[in-house]
N, C-alpha and C positions, 0 to 999 in steps of 0.2 A: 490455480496458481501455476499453475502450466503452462508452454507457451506452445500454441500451434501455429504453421507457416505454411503457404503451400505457394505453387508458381504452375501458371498453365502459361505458352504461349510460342513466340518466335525464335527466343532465347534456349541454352539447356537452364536446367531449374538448378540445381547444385550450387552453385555458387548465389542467386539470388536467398535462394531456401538459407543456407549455411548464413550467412551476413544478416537475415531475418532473426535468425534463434540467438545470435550472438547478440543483438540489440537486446532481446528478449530475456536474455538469461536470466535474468536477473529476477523472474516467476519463478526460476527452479531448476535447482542444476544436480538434481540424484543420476539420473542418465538423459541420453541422448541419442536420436534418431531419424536416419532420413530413406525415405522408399522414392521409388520413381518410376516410369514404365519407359520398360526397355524399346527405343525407337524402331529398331531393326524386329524381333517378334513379339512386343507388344507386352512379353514377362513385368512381371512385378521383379526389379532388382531390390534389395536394401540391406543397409549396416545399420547396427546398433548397439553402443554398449555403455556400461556403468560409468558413473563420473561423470564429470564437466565435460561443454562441448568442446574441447582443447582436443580431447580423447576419443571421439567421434571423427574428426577433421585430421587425425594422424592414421585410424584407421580407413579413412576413406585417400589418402594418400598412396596406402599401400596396396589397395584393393579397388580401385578409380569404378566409380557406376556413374550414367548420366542421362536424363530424359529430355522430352519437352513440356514433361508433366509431371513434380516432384513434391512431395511433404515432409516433412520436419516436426522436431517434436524435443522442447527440453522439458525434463520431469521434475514435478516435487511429487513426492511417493506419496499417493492415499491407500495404496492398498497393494500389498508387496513389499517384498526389500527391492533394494536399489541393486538388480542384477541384469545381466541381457537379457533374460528373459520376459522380464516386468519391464520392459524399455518400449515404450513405444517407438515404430508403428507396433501394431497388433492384428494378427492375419485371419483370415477363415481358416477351413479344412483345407484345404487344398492352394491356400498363399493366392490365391485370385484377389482378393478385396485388403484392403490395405488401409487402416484408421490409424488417425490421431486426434487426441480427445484432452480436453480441460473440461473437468469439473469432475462430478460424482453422479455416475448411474446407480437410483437408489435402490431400484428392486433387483439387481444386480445376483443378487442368492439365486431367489426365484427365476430368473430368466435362464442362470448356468443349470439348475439342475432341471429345469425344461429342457435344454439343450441339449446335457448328458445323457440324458432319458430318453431323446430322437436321435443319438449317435455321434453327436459330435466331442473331437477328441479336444480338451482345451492344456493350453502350455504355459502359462501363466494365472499367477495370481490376482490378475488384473481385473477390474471390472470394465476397460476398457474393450479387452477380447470379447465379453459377451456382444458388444453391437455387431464385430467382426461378425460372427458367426450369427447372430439372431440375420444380419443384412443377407449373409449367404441362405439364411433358409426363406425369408422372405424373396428374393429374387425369384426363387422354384417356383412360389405358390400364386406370382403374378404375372400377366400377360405383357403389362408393361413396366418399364423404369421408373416411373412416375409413381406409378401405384403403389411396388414397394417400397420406395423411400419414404410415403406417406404411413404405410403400415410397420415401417424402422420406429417414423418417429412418434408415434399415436405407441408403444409398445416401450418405450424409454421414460422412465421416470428420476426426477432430480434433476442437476442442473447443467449444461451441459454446450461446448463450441465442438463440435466436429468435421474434421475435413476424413473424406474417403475416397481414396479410387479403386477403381474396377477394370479387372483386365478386359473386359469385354467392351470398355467404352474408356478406349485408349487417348481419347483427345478431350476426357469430360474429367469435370469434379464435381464431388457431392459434398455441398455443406448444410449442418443442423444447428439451429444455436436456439436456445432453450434458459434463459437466466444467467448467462456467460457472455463478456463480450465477442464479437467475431465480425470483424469487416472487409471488404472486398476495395483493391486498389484498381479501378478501368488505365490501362496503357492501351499503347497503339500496337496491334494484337497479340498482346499479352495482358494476364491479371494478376494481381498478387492478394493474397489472402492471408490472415494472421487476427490474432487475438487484439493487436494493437497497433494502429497507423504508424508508429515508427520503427515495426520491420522494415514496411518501403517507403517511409517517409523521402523525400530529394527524387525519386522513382517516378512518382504521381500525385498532383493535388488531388485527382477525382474519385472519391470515395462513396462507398455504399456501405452503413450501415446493417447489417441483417437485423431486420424488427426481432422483439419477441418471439416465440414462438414459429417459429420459420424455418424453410429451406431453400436453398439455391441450386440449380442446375448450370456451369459454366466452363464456357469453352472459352480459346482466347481470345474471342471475340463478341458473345453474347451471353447475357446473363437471364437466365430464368428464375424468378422468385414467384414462392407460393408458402401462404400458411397451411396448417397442418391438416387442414383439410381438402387442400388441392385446389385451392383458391388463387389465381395468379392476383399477385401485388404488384402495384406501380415501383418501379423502381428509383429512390430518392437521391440523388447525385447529387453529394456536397462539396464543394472546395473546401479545403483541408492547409490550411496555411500553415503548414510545419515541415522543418527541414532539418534534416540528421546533421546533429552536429558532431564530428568524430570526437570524444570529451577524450581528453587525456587528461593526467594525474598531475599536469605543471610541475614538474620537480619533488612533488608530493611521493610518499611511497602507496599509500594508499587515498583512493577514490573519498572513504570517509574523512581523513584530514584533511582534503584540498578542500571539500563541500563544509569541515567546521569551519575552514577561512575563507569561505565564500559568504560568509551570514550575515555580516554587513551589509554587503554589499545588493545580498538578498532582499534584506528588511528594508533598504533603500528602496529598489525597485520596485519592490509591493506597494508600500506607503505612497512613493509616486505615483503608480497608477492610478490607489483607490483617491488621490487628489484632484486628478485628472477625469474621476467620473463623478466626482461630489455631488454636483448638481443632475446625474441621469443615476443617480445611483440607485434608489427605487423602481426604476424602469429595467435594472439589470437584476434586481432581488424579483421580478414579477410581483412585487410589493406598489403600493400607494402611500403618500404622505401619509393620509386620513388614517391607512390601516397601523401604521407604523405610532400615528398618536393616540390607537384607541387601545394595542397591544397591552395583556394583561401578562400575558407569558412569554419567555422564551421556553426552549427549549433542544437541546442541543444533541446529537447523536452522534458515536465516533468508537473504533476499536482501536487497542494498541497504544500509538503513543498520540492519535489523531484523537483519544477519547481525554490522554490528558491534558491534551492541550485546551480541550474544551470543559474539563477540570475546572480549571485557571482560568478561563473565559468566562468561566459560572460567576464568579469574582467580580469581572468587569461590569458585566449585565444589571449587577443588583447594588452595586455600591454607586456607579456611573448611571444609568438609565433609572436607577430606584422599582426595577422591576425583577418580578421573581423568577429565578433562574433552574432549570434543572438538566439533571448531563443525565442521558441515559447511554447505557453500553449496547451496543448493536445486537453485540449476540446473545443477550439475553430477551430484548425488547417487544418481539415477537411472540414471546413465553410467559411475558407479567399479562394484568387486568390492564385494558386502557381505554382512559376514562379521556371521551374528546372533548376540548376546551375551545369554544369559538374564537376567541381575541387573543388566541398564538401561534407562534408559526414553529416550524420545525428545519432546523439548520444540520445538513447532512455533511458532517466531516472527515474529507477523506484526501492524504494525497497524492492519489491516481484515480481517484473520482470512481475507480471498480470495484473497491473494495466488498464485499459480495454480503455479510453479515447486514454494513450499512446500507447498501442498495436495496435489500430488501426489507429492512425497517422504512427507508424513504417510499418503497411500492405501498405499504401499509397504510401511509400515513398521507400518501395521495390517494388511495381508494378511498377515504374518509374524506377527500377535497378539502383538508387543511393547508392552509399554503407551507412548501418546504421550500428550500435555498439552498444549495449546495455549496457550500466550502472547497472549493478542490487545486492543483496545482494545473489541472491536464485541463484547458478548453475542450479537448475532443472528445473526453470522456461519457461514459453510461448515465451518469450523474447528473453533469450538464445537459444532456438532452432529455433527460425525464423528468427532472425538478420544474418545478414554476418559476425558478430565478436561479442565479447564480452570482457567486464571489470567488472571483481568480486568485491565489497568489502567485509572487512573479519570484520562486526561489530558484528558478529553471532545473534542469532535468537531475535529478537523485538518481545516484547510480548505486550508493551502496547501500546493504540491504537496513541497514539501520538509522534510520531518519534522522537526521541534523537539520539542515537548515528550510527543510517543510513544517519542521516543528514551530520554529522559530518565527516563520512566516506566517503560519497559523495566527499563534500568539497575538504578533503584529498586527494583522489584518480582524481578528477578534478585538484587537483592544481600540482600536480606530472605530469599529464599526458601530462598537459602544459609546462612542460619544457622540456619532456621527446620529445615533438614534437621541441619544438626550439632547444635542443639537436642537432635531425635529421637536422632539416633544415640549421643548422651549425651557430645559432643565438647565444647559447652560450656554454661554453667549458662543459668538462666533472668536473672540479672542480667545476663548476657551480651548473652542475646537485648536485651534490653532497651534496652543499651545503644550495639548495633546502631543500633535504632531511632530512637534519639536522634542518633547521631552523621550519621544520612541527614537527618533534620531539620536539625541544623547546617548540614550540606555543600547544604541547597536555601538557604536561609539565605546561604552563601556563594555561590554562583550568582547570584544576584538582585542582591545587595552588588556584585557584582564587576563589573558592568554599569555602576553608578551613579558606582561610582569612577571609570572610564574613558572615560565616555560622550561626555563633552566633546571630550577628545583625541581621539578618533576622527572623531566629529563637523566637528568644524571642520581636523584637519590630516591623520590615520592614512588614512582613508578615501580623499579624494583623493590621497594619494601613492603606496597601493597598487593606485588603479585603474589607474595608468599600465602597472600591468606586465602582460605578458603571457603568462607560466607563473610557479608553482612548485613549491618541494620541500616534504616535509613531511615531519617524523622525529620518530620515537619509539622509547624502549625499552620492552620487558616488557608495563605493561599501557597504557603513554601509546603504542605503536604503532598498536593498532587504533582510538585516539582517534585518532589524525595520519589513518587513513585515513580516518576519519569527516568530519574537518574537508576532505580533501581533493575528497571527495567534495561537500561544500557549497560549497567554492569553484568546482566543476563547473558543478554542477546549475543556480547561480542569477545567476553572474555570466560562465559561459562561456569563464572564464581556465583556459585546462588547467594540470593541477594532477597529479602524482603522493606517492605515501607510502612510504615506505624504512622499515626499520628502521634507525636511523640506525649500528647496526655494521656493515652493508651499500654504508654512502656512498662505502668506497674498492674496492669492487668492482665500480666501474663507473658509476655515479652521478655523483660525483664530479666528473667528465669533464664535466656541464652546468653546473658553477659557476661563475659569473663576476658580475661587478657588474651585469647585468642578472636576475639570478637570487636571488631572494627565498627566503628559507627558514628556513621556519617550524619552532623547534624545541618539545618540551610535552614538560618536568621531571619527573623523579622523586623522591620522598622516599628513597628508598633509599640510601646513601652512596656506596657501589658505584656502581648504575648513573646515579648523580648525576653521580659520575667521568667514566665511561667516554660519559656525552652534552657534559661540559667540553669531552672531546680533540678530538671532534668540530667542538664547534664551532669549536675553534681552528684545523683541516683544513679548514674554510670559511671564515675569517676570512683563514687565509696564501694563500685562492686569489684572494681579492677580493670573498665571498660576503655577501649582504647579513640579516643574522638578525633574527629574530621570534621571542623566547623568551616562551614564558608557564612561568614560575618558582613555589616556593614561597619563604617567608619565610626568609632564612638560607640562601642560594645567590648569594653576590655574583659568585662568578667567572664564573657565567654568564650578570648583567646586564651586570658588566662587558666582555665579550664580544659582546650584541648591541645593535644600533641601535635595536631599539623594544624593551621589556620592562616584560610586563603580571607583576604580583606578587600571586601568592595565600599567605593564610592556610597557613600547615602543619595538618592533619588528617587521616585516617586514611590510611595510601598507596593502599588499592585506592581510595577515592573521590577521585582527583585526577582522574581525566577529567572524571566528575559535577560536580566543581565547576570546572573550566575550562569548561563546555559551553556556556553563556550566553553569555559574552563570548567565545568564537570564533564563536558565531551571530552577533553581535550584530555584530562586526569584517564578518564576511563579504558579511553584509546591507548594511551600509553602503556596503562597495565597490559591488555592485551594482548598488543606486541610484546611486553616483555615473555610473554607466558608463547609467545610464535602464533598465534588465533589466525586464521584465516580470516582478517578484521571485515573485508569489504562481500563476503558471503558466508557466515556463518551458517556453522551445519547446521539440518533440519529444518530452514529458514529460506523464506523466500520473500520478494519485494512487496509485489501486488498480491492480495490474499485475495481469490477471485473459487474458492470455496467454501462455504458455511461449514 
């Protein structure tokens, strides 16, 4: 969840490095760090300290260092507090060798009290210091460069992008990458290195990948790759058609409300695409018609808000396709029994495609040559290149760290692709599809609408009164459940008020028991008659206890505005899209709170974008 950057070439690194971790930030911003080797004697200079890279970039104004060979480094803390110490870079004994690392070196214990036991002095809490100094003793015990780096990386367990330089080899960089993304930008002699193509996205199309398992040797002008046994690899040069787009905030104060009023506009552009490939669209899943009408399962993987979206998608799959649906959560998935099914595929939902829990349930699940698909926002992603298929959404680039209109697109792109399968399988007609399509156009339509209607109320009275409180409930039936969790999950992330999600036929077995008129609780409606009913009774079991309700309704459900104290009123439309069209105006509610409460909205502490460790 970390981002590393590095710059060898014609250029000083400093300003390319800096402009790298700032795209990047958004992996993790506990501290920040840049080293570089001194052009004039070759020294390792560098700054680093706690906090955002705002606070890096002021001490490095006051303290200027500059190379033609520099690395960068913003943290999410795995191990340490967020001090200058635990700040990457991270040195040997003697500040010669210079690391920065994403991920988690797992024998990390063992390897420091090995090193403590042969002498070495360590400064940090980090487990990133052990490679520093494991790299300084292996350098001793080898005759060449090569050899130690191979006995670095054969000695490093867990998962792992590292850039390293060395004073001794003032014009080189050493990269490892190990179940972490890390790729190499080719310039005209210069290279730029980073966890994710849009450090130097606009810089260079020419991209290199590090496989698995691998390490790189590269100057500004040639690059050496070899697996971990000293094996030189061909090296794969991809064009990379992406280009840093400077995103501002449009009049927005924060990054998350420009991107709630982008979700239209999002769920348009997804839907057009997945229109635009209707007919190859089996050829982009690595999927076949035949396999797609002989499918007895789906099955869907995802962490966060990427696993509720596919919640909701469970929904789609089994009422729309008439096939059985199940959502497994990433980070558990590798720790159940699993039983392989020949006639399903495995749909990996993530949107940065790196998400590191899901990637390595999709590694699982391709060792078994089941076919998988990847769900993601990013073409260039880990995901997309290791799946058998893929499905883009077009929500373009998410900047803050709590997902809006990825979710949305998900959603979208989920609910399209289910009919797109019953389509196939000849469940329903082509006007059908069609009309599909139409009615997600409406339901974005009603999203955006829904926003505008309420906006004021919230604004000026909704927002302040529910900043006051300090937890609550959230319930749902059927398919508005794993909405309640979504929403609860946002009132977490951004505003810090702990918040749980019930199914709301669950509330008297145990729940219940936290109701009281300090107890807020949010209920999200169903079209259905039935469980329209059965979330009334409900609310009236919260009402007789003293409980305070938050119902977002459809048109023609009086009993249960008449039941709650605030009640947001939507449109009646299709029943599976009632989350989709609630989802704006409970961003939009939630957001407010936040700010009223002053939240760091668009990077909440302890929180980082791309979750790129297990």
């Amino acid at each position: 969840m970390c981002s590393v950057v590095g710059y060898v070439g014609k250029n000083y690194s400093k300003s390319n490095v800096l402009e790298g971790l700032s795209r990047l930030e958004y992996r993790g911003y506990d501290s920040a760090g840049f080293a570089c080797i001194n052009p004039k004697d070759h020294r390792i200079l560098y700054a680093k300290t706690p906090g955002r890279l705002h606070n890096l970039v002021s001490q490095l104004e006051h303290t200027p260092i500059d190379g033609f060979l520099g690395i960068g480094h913003t943290r999410w803390s795995t191990h340490g507090l967020s001090t200058s110490a635990n700040a990457h870079p991270q040195f040997d004994c003697e500040n010669t060798i210079s690391v920065v690392h994403n991920g988690i070196i797992e024998n990390h214990h063992v390897l420091r009290k090995t090193l403590v036991e042969s002498g070495h002095v360590f400064h940090s809490q980090t487990d990133t210091e052990c490679i520093a100094h494991l790299f300084e003793s292996v350098l001793k015990s080898h005759d060449t460069f090569k050899a130690a780096v191979i006995d670095l990386a054969n000695n490093l367990e867990g998962a792992y992008a590292i850039i390293a330089i060395v004073q001794e080899q003032p014009d080189s960089m050493v990269l490892l990458r190990r179940r972490s993304p890390l790729c190499i930008g080719i310039g005209e002699d210069e290279m730029f290195v980073a966890s994710d193509v849009l450090a130097f996205a606009g810089k260079t199309k020419k991209v290199v990948f590090l496989p698995d398992e691998s390490f790189a040797l590269i100057k500004k002008d040639t690059i050496e790759l070899y697996d971990f046994k000293g094996n030189a690899l061909p090296l794969s040069v991809q064009e990379v058609a992406i280009d840093w787009k400077e995103s501002e905030k449009k009049g927005h104060e924060h990054y998350m409300l420009k991107e709630i009023y982008e979700q239209k506009n999002a769920i348009y552009a997804t839907l057009t695409y997945l229109h635009s490939i209707t007919n190859r669209i089996w050829d982009h899943m690595g999927l076949s018609a035949d396999h797609v009408k002989s499918l007895d399962k789906i099955n869907m993987i995802g962490c966060g808000t990427s696993w509720h979206a596919a919640r909701i998608a469970q929904f789609f799959f089994e009422q729309i396709c008439m096939l059985p649906a199940r959502v497994h959560l990433a980070s558990e998935f590798r720790y159940m029994p699993f039983f392989s099914e020949r006639n399903s595929i495995f749909i990996a939902v993530s949107q940065s495609g790196e998400t590191a829990d899901t990637l390595e349930a999709l590694r699982l699940v391709n060792s078994i040559e089941l076919p998988t698909v990847a769900l993601t926002n990013v073409p260039s992603s880990t995901m997309v290149r290791e799946a058998d298929g893929f499905l883009l959404t077009q929500a373009g680039q998410e900047i803050a760290v709590a997902s809006t209109k990825a979710f949305t697109t998900q959603i979208a792109a989920l609910y399209w692709l289910a009919h797109r399968m019953a389509r196939e399988r000849g469940i329903i007609s082509a006007a059908q599809m069609e009309s599909a399509e139409e009615d997600l156009f409406i339901t974005a339509e009603v999203l955006e609408n829904s926003i505008e209607n309420y906006k004021r109320d919230i604004q000026t009275t909704l927002a302040k009164k529910y900043a006051r409180y300090k937890k609550a409930i959230f319930l749902g039936r059927h398919i508005s459940y794993p909405f309640a969790l979504e929403a609860a999950l946002k009132l977490k992330e951004i505003s810090y008020i702990f918040a749980q999600a019930y199914p709301a036929g669950e509330l008297k077995h145990g729940p219940l028991a936290l109701v009281d008129d300090t107890m807020p609780v949010f209920i999200f409606s169903h079209q259905d008659p039935i469980i329209y009913q059965k979330l009334v009774s409900n609310a009236q079991e919260i009402k007789s206890r003293g409980g305070h309700i938050i119902a977002f309704v459809f048109e023609g459900q009086p009993e249960l505005v008449a039941l709650a104290d605030t009640a947001f009123i939507f449109p009646k439309l299709k029943p599976l899209l009632g989350p989709l069209a609630m989802t704006g105006l409970m961003q939009f509610l939630i957001y407010q709170i936040a700010k009223e409460l002053d939240c760091p909205i668009d990077k909440p502490r302890n929180l980082a974008k791309s979750v790129t460790v297990e």
